[in-house]
N, C-alpha and C positions, 0 to 999 in steps of 0.2 A: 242316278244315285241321290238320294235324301241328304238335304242341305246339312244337317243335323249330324246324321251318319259321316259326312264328309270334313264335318267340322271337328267330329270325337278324332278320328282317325290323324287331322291334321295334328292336333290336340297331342292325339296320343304316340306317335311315330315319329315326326317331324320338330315339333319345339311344340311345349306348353305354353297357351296362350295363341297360337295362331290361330287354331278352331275359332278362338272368341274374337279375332279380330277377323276373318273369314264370314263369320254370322253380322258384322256392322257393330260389335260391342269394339269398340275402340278403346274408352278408358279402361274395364276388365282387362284386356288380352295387353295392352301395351304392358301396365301393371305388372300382370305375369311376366309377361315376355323379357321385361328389365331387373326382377326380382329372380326369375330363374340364370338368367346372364351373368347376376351378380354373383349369385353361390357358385358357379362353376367357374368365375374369377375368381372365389377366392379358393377354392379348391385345387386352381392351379396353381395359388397365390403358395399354399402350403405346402403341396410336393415341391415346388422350387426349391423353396424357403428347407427344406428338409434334406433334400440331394443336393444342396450348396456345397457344404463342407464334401461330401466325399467328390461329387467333380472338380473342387478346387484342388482338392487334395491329389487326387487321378493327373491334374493338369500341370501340377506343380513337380512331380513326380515323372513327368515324360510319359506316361501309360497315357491312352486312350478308352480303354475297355473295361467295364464296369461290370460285374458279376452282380446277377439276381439276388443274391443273398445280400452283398453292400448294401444294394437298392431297399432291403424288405429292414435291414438292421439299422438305414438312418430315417427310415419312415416310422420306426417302433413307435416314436415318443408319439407320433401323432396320428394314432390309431382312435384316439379317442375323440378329439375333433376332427379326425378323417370322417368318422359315423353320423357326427351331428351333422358335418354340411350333409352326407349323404343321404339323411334322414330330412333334411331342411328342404333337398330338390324333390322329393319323394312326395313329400308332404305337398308340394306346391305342383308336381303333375297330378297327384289324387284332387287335389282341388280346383285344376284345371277342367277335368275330366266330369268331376261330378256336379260341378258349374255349368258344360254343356248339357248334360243330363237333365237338370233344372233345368233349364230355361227355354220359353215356349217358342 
């Protein structure tokens, strides 16, 4: 298989940024690799941060069990930087991707 080919793939399937560091680009793919790390830290950072109160609330209450609908009603507020991180990891696989693509 073409180094190239194997590095989009890594790239594109496995984590952004490995491709680039799979091809010897070390500074590129670490970059990625810690920049896309970052946003889905804080992407977990935000559902926690959102499901706080109703697991406190479930927990303080003696219930265990959380309905899909609690879950969708305390994530409302953060719908809208739910998008931007999702947009921000998006953005940083497409320029993973079209980085390998460049480069010779």
């Amino acid at each position: 298989m073409n180094r190239k080919l194997t590095a989009l793939l890594l790239s594109a399937l496995v984590l952004p940024g490995l491709g680039q560091l799979y091809l010897g680009r070390k500074v590129a793919g670490g970059i990625i690799v810690v920049l896309v790390n970052l946003v889905l830290l804080l992407a977990l950072f935000v559902l926690v941060r959102g499901l706080s109160p109703v697991i406190a609330s479930r927990i303080a209450g003696g219930a265990i069990n959380i309905t899909p609908a609690e879950v969708m009603a305390a994530l409302d507020g953060a719908t809208g930087f739910g998008k931007a991180v999702l947009a921000a990891f998006f953005l940083l696989w497409t320029f993973s991707l079209v980085d390998i693509l460049r480069c010779k």
